[in-house]
PDB file of N, CA, C and O in Angstrom:
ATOM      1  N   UNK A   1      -1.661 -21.434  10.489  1.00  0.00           N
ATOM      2  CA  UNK A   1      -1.186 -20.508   9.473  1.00  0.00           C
ATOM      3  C   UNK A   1      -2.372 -19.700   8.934  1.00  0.00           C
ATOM      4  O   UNK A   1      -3.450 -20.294   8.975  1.00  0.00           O
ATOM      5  N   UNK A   2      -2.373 -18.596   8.492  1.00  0.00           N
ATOM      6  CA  UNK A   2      -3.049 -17.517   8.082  1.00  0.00           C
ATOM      7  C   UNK A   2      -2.987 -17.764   6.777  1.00  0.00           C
ATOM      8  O   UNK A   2      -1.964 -18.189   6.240  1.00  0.00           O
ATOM      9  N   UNK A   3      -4.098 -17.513   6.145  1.00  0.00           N
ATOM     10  CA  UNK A   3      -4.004 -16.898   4.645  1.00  0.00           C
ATOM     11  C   UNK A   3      -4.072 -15.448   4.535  1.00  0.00           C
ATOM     12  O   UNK A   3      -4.825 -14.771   5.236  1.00  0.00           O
ATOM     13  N   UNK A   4      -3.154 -14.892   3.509  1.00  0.00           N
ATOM     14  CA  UNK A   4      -2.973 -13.227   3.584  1.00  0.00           C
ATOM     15  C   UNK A   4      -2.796 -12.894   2.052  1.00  0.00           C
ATOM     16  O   UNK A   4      -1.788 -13.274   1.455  1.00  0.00           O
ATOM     17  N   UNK A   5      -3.894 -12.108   1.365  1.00  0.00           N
ATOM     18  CA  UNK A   5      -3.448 -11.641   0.188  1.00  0.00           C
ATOM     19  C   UNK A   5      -2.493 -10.382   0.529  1.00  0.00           C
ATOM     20  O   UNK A   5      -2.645  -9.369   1.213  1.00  0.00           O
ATOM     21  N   UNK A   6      -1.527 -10.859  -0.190  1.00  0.00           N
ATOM     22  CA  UNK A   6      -0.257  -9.995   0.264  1.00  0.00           C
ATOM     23  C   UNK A   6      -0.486  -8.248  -0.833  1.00  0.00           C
ATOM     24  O   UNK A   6       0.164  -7.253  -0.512  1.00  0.00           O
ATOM     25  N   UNK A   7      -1.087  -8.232  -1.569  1.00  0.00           N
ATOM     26  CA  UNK A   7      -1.650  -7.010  -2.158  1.00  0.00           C
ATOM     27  C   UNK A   7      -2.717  -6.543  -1.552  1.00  0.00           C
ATOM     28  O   UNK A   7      -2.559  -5.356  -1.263  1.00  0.00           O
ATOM     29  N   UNK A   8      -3.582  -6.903  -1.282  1.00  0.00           N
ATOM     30  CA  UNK A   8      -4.378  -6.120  -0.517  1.00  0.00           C
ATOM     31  C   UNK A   8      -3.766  -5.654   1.021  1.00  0.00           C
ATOM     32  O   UNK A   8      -4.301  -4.669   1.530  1.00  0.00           O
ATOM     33  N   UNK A   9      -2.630  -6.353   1.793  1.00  0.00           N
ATOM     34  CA  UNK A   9      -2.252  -6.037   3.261  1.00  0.00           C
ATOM     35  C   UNK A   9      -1.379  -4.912   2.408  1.00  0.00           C
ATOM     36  O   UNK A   9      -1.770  -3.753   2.545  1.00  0.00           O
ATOM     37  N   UNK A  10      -0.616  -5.061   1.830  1.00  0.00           N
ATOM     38  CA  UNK A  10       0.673  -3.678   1.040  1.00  0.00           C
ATOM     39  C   UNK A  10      -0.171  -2.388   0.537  1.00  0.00           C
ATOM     40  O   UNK A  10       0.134  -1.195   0.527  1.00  0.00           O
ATOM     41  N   UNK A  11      -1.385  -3.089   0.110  1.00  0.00           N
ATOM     42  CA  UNK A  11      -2.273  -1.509  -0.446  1.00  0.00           C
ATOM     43  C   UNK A  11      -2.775  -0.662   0.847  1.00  0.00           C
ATOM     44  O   UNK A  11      -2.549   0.538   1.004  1.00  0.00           O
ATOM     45  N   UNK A  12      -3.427  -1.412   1.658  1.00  0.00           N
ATOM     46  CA  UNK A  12      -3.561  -1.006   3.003  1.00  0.00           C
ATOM     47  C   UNK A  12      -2.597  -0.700   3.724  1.00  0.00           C
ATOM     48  O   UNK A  12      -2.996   0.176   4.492  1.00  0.00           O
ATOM     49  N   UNK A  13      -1.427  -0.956   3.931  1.00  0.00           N
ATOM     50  CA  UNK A  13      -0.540  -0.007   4.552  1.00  0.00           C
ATOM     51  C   UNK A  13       0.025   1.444   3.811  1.00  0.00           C
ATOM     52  O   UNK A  13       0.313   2.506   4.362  1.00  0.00           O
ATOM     53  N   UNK A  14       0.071   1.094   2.402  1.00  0.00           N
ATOM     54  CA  UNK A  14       0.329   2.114   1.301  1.00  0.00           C
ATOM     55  C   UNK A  14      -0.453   3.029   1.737  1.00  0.00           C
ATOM     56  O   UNK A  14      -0.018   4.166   1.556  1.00  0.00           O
ATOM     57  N   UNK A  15      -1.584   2.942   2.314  1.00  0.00           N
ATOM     58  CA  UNK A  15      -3.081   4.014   2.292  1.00  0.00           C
ATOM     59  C   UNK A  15      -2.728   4.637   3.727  1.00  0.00           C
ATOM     60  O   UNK A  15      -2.851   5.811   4.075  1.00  0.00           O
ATOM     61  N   UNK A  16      -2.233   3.490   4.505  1.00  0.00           N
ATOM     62  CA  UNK A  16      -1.848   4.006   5.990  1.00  0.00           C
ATOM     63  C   UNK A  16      -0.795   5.211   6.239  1.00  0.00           C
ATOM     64  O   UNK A  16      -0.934   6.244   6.895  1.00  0.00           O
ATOM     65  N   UNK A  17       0.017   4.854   5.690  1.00  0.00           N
ATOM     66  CA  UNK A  17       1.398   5.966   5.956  1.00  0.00           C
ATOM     67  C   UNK A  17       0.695   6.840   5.265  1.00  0.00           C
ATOM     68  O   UNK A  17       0.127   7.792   5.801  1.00  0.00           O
ATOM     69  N   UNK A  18       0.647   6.439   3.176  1.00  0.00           N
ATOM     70  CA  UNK A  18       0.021   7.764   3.189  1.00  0.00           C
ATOM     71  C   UNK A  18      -0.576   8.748   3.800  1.00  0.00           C
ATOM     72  O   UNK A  18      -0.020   9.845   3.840  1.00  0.00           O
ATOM     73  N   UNK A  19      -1.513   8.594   4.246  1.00  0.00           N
ATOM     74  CA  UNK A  19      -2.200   9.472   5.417  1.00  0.00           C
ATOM     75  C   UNK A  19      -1.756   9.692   6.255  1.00  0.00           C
ATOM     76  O   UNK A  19      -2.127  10.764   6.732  1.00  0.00           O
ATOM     77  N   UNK A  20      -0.681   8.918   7.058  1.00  0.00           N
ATOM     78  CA  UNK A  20       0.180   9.434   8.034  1.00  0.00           C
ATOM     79  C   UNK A  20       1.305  10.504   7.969  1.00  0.00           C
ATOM     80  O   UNK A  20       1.652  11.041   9.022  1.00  0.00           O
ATOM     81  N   UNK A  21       1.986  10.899   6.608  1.00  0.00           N
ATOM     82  CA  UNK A  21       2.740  11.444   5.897  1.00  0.00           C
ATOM     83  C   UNK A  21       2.045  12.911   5.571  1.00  0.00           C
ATOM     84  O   UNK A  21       2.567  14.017   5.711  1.00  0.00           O
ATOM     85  N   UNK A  22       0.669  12.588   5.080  1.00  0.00           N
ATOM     86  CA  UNK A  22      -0.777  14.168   5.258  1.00  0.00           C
ATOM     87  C   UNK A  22      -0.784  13.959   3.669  1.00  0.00           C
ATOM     88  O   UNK A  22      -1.536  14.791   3.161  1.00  0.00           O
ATOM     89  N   UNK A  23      -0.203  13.136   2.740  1.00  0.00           N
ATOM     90  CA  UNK A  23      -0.435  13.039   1.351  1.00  0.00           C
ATOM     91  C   UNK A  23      -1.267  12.712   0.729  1.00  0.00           C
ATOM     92  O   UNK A  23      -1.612  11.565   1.012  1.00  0.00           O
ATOM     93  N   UNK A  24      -1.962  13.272  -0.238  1.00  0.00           N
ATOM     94  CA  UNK A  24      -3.199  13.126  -1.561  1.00  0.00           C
ATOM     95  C   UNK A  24      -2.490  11.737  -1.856  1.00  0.00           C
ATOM     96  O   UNK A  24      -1.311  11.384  -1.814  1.00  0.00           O
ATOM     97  N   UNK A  25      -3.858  10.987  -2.222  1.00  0.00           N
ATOM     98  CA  UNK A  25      -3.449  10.279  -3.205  1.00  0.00           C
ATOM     99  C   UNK A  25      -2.202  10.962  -4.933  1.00  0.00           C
ATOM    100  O   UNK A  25      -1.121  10.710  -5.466  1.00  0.00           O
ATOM    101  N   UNK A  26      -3.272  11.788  -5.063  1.00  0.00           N
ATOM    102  CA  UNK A  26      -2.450  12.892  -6.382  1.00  0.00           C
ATOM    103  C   UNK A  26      -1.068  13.127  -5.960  1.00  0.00           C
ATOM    104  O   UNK A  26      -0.288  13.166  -6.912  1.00  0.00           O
ATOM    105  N   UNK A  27      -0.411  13.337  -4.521  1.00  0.00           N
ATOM    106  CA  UNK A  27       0.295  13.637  -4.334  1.00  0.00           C
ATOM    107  C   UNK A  27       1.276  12.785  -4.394  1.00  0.00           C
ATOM    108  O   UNK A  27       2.320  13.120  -4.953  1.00  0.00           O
ATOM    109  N   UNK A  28       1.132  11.536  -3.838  1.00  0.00           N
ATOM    110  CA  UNK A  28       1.862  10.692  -3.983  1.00  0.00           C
ATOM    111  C   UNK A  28       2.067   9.823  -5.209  1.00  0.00           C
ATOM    112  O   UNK A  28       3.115   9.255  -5.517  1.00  0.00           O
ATOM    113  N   UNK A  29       0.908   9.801  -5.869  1.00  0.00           N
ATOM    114  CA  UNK A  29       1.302   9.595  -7.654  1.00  0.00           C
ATOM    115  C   UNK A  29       2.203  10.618  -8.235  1.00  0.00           C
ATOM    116  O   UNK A  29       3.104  10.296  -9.009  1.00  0.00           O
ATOM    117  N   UNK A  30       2.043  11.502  -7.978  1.00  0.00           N
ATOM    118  CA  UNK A  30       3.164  12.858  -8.505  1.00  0.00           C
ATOM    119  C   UNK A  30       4.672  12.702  -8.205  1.00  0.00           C
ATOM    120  O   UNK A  30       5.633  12.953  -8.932  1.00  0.00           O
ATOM    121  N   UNK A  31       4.620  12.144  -6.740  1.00  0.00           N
ATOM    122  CA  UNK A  31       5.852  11.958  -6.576  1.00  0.00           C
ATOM    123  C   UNK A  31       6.765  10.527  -6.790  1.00  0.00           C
ATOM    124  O   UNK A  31       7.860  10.235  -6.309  1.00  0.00           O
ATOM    125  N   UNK A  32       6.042   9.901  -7.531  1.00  0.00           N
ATOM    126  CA  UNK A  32       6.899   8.371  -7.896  1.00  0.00           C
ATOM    127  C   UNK A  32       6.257   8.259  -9.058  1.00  0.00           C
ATOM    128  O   UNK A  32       6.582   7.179  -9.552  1.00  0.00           O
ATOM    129  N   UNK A  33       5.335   8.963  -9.901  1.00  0.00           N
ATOM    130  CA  UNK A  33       5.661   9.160 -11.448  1.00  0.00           C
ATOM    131  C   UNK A  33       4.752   8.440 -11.995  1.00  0.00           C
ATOM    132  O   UNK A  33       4.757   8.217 -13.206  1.00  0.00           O
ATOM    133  N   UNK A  34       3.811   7.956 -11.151  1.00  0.00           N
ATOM    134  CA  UNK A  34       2.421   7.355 -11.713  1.00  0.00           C
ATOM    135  C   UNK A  34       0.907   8.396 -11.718  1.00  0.00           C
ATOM    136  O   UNK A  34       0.735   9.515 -11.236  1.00  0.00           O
ATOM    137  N   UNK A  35      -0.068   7.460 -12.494  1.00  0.00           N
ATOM    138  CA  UNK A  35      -1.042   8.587 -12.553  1.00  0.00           C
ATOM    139  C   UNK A  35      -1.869   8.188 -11.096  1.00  0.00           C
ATOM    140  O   UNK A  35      -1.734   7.130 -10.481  1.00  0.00           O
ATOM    141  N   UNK A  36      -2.853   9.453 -10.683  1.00  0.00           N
ATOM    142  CA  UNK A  36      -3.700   9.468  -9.781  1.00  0.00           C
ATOM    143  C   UNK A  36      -4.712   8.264 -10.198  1.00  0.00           C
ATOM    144  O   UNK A  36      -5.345   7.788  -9.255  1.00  0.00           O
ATOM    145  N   UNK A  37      -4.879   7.871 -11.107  1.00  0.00           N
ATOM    146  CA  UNK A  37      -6.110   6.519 -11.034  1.00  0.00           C
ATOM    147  C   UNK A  37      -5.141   5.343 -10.788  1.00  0.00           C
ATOM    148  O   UNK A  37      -5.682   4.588  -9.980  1.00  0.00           O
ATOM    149  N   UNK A  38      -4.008   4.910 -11.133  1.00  0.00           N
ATOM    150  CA  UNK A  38      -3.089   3.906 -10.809  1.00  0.00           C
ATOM    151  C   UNK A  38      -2.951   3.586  -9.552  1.00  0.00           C
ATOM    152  O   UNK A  38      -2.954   2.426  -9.139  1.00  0.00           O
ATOM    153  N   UNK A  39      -2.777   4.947  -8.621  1.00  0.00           N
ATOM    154  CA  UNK A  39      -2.346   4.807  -7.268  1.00  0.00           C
ATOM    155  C   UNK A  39      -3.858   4.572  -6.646  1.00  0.00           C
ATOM    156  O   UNK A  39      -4.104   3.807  -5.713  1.00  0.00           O
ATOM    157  N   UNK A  40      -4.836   5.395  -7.361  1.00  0.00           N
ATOM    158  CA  UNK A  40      -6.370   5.345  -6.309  1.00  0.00           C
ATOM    159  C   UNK A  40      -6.786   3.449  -6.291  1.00  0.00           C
ATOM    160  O   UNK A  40      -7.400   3.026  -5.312  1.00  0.00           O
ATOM    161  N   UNK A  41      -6.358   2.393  -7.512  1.00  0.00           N
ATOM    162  CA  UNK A  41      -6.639   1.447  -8.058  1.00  0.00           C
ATOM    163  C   UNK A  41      -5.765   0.737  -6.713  1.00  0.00           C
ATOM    164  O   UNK A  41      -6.457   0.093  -5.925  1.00  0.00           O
ATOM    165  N   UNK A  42      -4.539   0.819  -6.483  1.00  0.00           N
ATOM    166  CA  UNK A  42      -3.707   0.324  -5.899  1.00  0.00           C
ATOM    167  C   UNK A  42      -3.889  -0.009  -4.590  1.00  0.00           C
ATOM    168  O   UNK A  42      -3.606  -1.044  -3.986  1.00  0.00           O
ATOM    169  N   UNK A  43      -4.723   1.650  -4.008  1.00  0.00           N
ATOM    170  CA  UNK A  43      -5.241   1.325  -2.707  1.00  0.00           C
ATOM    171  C   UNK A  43      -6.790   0.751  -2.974  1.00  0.00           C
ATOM    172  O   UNK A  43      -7.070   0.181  -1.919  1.00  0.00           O
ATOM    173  N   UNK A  44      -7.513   0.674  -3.550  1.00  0.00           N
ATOM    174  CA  UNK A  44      -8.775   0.679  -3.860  1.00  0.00           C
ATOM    175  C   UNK A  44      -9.353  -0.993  -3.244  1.00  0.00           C
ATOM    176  O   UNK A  44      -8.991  -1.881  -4.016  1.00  0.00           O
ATOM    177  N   UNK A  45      -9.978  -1.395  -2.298  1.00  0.00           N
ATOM    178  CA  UNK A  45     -10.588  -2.537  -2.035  1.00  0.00           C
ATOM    179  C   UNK A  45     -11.128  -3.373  -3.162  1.00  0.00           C
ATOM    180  O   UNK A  45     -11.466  -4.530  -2.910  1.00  0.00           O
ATOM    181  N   UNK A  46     -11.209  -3.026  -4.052  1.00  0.00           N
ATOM    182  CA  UNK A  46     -12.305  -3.676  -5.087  1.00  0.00           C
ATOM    183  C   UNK A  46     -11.126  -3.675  -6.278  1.00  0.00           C
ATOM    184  O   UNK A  46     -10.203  -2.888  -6.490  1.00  0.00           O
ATOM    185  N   UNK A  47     -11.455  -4.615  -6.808  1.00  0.00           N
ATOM    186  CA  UNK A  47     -10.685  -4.794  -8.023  1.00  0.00           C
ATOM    187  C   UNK A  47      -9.078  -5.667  -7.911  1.00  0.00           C
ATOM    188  O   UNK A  47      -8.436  -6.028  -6.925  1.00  0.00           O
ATOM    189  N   UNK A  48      -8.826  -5.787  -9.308  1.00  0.00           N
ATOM    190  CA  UNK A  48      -7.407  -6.492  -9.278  1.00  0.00           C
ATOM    191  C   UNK A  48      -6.307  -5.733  -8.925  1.00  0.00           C
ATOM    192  O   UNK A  48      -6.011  -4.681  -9.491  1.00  0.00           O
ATOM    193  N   UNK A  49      -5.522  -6.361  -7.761  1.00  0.00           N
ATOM    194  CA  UNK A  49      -3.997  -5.332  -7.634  1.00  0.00           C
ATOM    195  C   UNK A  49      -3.417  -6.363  -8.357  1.00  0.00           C
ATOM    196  O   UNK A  49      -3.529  -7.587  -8.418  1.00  0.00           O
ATOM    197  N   UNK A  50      -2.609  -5.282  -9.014  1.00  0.00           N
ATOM    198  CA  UNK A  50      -1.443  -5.507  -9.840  1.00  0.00           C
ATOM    199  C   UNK A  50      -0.273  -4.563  -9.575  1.00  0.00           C
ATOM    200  O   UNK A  50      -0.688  -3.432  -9.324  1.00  0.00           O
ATOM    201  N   UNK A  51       0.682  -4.636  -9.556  1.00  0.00           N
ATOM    202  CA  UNK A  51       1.823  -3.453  -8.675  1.00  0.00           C
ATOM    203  C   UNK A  51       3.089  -4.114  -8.714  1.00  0.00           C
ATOM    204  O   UNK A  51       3.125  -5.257  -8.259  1.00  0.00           O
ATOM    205  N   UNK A  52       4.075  -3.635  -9.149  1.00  0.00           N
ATOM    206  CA  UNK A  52       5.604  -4.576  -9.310  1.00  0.00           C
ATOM    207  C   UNK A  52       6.244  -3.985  -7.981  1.00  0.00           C
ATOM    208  O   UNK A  52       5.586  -3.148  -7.364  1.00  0.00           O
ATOM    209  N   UNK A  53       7.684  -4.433  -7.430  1.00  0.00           N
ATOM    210  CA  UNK A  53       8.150  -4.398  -6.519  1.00  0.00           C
ATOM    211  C   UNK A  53       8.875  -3.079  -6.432  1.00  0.00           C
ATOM    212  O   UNK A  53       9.296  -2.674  -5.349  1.00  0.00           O
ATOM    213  N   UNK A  54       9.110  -2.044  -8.144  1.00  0.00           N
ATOM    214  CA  UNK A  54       9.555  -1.246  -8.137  1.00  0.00           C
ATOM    215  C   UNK A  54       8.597  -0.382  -7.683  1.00  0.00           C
ATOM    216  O   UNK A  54       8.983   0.338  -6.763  1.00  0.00           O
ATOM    217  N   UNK A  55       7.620  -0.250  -7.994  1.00  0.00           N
ATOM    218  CA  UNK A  55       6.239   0.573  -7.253  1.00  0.00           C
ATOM    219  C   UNK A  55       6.409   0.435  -6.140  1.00  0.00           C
ATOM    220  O   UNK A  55       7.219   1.316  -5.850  1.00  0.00           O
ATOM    221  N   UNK A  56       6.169  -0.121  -5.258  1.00  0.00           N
ATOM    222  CA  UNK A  56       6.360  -0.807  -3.845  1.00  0.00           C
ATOM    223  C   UNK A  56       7.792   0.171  -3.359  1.00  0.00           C
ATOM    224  O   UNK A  56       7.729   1.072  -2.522  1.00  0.00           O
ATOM    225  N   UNK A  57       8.773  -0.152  -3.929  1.00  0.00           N
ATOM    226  CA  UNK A  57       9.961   0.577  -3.990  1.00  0.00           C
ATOM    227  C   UNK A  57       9.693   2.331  -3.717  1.00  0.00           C
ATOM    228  O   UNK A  57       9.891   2.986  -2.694  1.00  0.00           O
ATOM    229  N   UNK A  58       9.250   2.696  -4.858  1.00  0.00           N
ATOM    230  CA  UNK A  58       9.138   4.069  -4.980  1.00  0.00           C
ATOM    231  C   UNK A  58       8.302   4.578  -4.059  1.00  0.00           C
ATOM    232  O   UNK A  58       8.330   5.678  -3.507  1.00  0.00           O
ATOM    233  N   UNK A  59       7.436   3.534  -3.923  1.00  0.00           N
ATOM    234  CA  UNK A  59       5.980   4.288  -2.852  1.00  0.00           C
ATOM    235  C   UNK A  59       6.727   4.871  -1.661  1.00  0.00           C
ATOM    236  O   UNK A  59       6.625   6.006  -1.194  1.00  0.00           O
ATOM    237  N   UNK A  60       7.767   3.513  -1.129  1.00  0.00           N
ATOM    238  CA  UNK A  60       8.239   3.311   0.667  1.00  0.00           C
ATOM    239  C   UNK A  60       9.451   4.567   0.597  1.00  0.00           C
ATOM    240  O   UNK A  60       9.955   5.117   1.576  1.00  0.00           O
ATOM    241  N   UNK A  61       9.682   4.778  -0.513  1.00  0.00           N
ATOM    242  CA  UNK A  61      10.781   6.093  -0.613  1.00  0.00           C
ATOM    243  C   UNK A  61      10.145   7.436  -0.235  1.00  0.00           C
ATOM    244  O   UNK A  61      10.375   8.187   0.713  1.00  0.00           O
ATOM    245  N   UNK A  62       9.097   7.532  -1.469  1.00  0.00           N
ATOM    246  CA  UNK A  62       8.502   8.539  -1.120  1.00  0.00           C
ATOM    247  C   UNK A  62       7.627   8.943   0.260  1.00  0.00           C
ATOM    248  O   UNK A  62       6.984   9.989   0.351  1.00  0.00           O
ATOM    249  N   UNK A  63       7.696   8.169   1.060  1.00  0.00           N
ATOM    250  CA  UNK A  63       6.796   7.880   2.039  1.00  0.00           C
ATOM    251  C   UNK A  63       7.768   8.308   3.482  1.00  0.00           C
ATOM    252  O   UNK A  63       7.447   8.804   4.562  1.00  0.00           O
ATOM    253  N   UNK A  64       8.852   7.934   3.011  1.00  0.00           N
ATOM    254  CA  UNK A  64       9.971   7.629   4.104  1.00  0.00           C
ATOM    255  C   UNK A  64       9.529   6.738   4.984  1.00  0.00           C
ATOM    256  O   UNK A  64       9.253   7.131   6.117  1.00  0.00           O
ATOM    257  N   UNK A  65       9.382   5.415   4.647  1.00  0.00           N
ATOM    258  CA  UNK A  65       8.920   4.436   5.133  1.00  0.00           C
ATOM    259  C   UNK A  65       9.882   3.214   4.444  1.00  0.00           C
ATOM    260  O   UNK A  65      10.395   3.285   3.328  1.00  0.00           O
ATOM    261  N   UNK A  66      10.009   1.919   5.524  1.00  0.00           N
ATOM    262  CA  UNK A  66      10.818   0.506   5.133  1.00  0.00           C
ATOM    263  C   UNK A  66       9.917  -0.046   4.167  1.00  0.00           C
ATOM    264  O   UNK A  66       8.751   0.341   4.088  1.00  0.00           O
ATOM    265  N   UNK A  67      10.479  -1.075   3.310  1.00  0.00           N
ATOM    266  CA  UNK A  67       9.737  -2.032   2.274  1.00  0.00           C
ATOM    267  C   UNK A  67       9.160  -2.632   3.657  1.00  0.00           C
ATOM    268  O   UNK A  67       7.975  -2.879   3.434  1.00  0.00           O
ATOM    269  N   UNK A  68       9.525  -3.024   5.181  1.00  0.00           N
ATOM    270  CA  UNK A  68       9.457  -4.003   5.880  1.00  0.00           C
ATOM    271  C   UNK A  68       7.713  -2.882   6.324  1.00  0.00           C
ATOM    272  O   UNK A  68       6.691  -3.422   5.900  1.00  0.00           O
ATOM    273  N   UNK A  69       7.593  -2.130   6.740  1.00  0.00           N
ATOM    274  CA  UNK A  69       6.490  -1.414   6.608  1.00  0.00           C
ATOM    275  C   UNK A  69       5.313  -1.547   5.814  1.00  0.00           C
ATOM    276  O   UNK A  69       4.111  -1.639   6.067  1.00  0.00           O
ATOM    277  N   UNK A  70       6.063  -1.528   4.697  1.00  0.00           N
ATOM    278  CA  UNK A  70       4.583  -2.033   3.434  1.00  0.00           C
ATOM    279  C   UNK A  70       4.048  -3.380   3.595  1.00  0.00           C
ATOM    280  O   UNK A  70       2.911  -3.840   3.488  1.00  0.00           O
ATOM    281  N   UNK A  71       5.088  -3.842   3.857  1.00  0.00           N
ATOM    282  CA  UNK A  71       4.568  -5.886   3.677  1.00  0.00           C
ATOM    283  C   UNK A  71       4.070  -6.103   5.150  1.00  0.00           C
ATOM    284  O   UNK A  71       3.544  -7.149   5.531  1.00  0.00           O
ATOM    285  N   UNK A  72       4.315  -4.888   6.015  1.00  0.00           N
ATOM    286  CA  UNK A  72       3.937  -5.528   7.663  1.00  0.00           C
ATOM    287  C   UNK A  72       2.330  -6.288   7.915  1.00  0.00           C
ATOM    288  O   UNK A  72       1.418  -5.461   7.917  1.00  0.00           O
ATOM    289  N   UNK A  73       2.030  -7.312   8.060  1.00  0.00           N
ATOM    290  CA  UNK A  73       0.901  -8.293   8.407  1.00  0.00           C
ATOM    291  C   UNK A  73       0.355  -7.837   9.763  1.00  0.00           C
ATOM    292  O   UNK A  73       1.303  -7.428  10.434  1.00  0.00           O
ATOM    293  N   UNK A  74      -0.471  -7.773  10.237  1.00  0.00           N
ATOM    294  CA  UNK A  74      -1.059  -7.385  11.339  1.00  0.00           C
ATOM    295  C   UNK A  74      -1.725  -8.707  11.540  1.00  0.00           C
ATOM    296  O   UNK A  74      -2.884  -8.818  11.142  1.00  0.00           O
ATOM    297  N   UNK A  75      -0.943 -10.048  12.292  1.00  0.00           N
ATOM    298  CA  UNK A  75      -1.555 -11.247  12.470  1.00  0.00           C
ATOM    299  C   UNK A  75      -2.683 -10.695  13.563  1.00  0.00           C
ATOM    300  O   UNK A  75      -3.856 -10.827  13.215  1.00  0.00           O
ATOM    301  N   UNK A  76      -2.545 -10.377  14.240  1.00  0.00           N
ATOM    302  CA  UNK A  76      -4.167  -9.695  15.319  1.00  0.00           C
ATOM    303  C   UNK A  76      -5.325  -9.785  14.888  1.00  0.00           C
ATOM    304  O   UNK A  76      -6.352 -10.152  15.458  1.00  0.00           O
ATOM    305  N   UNK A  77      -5.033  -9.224  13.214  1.00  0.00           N
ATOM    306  CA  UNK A  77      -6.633  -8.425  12.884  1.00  0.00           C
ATOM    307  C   UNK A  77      -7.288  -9.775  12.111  1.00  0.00           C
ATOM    308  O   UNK A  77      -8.501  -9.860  11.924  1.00  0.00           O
ATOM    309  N   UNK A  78      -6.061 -11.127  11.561  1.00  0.00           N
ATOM    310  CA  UNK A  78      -6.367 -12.117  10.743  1.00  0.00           C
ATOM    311  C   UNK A  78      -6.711 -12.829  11.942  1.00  0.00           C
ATOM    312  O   UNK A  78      -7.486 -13.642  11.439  1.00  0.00           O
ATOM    313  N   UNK A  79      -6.695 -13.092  13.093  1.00  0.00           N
ATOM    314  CA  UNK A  79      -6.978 -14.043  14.317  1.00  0.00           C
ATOM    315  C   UNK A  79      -8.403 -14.088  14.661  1.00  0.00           C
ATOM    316  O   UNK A  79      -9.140 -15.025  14.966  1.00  0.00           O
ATOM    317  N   UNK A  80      -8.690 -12.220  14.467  1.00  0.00           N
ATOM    318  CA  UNK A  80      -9.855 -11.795  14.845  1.00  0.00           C
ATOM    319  C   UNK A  80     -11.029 -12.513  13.833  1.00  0.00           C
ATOM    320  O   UNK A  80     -12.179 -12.733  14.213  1.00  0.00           O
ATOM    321  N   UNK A  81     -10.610 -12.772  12.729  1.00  0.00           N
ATOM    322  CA  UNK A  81     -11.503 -12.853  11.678  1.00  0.00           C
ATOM    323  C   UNK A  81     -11.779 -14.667  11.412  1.00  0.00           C
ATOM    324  O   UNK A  81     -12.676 -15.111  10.695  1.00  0.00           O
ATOM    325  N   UNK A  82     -10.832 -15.460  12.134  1.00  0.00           N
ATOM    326  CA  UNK A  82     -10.736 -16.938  12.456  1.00  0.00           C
ATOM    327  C   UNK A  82     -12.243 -17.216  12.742  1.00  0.00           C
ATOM    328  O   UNK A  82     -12.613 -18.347  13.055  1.00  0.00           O
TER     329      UNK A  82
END
Protein backbone atom coordinates (compact mmCIF):
# COMPACT_ATOMS: atom_id res chain seq x y z
CA UNK A 1 0.00 0.00 0.00
CA UNK A 2 1.07 3.54 -0.81
CA UNK A 3 0.89 6.46 1.32
CA UNK A 4 -0.76 9.48 -0.64
CA UNK A 5 -1.47 12.93 0.73
CA UNK A 6 -4.64 13.18 -0.95
CA UNK A 7 -4.32 17.26 -1.11
CA UNK A 8 -1.33 17.58 -2.47
CA UNK A 9 -2.22 14.62 -5.51
CA UNK A 10 -5.89 16.94 -6.03
CA UNK A 11 -3.74 20.25 -6.04
CA UNK A 12 -1.53 18.74 -8.62
CA UNK A 13 -4.03 17.63 -10.86
CA UNK A 14 -6.03 21.00 -10.18
CA UNK A 15 -2.68 22.65 -11.67
CA UNK A 16 -2.74 19.92 -14.46
CA UNK A 17 -6.02 20.45 -16.29
CA UNK A 18 -5.71 23.90 -15.38
CA UNK A 19 -3.10 24.29 -17.79
CA UNK A 20 -4.57 21.92 -19.97
CA UNK A 21 -7.83 24.03 -20.25
CA UNK A 22 -4.95 27.35 -21.16
CA UNK A 23 -6.33 28.97 -17.68
CA UNK A 24 -4.59 31.67 -15.27
CA UNK A 25 -4.57 30.76 -12.10
CA UNK A 26 -6.72 34.40 -11.83
CA UNK A 27 -8.78 32.86 -14.20
CA UNK A 28 -9.89 30.10 -12.64
CA UNK A 29 -10.35 31.84 -9.21
CA UNK A 30 -12.68 34.21 -11.16
CA UNK A 31 -14.57 31.58 -12.31
CA UNK A 32 -15.62 29.59 -9.05
CA UNK A 33 -15.58 32.78 -6.91
CA UNK A 34 -12.41 32.55 -4.97
CA UNK A 35 -9.49 34.92 -4.71
CA UNK A 36 -6.22 34.49 -6.87
CA UNK A 37 -4.03 33.86 -3.57
CA UNK A 38 -6.58 31.02 -2.38
CA UNK A 39 -6.31 29.17 -5.61
CA UNK A 40 -2.26 30.05 -6.04
CA UNK A 41 -2.15 28.46 -2.07
CA UNK A 42 -4.18 25.47 -3.25
CA UNK A 43 -1.87 24.54 -5.96
CA UNK A 44 1.20 25.80 -4.16
CA UNK A 45 3.78 22.82 -2.94
CA UNK A 46 4.60 24.45 0.26
CA UNK A 47 2.29 25.10 2.86
CA UNK A 48 -1.03 23.79 4.42
CA UNK A 49 -3.89 22.63 1.94
CA UNK A 50 -6.96 23.22 3.22
CA UNK A 51 -9.91 23.04 0.48
CA UNK A 52 -13.58 21.61 1.13
CA UNK A 53 -15.18 19.24 -1.34
CA UNK A 54 -17.30 22.15 -2.61
CA UNK A 55 -14.06 23.79 -3.99
CA UNK A 56 -13.02 20.57 -5.45
CA UNK A 57 -16.62 20.67 -6.85
CA UNK A 58 -16.46 24.02 -8.45
CA UNK A 59 -12.85 23.67 -9.62
CA UNK A 60 -13.85 20.09 -11.77
CA UNK A 61 -16.91 22.20 -13.18
CA UNK A 62 -15.13 24.90 -14.18
CA UNK A 63 -12.50 22.86 -15.68
CA UNK A 64 -14.87 20.48 -17.44
CA UNK A 65 -13.26 17.83 -15.79
CA UNK A 66 -14.69 14.50 -13.35
CA UNK A 67 -14.28 14.83 -9.42
CA UNK A 68 -12.75 11.17 -10.54
CA UNK A 69 -9.96 13.37 -12.40
CA UNK A 70 -9.04 15.49 -9.45
CA UNK A 71 -8.59 12.59 -6.94
CA UNK A 72 -6.83 10.45 -9.90
CA UNK A 73 -3.46 8.83 -8.04
CA UNK A 74 -0.81 8.13 -10.44
CA UNK A 75 0.37 4.78 -8.48
CA UNK A 76 3.55 4.77 -11.16
CA UNK A 77 5.04 7.92 -9.96
CA UNK A 78 4.50 6.59 -5.93
CA UNK A 79 6.33 3.08 -7.01
CA UNK A 80 9.01 5.14 -8.51
CA UNK A 81 9.73 6.87 -5.29
CA UNK A 82 9.62 3.25 -3.12
Amino acid sequence: MYEVNIYEQVAKNIKKYRKLAGMTQAELAEAIGVSHEFLRRIESKKGKKTFSFQTVWNISQALNVSLDQLVEIDIDEFKTMS
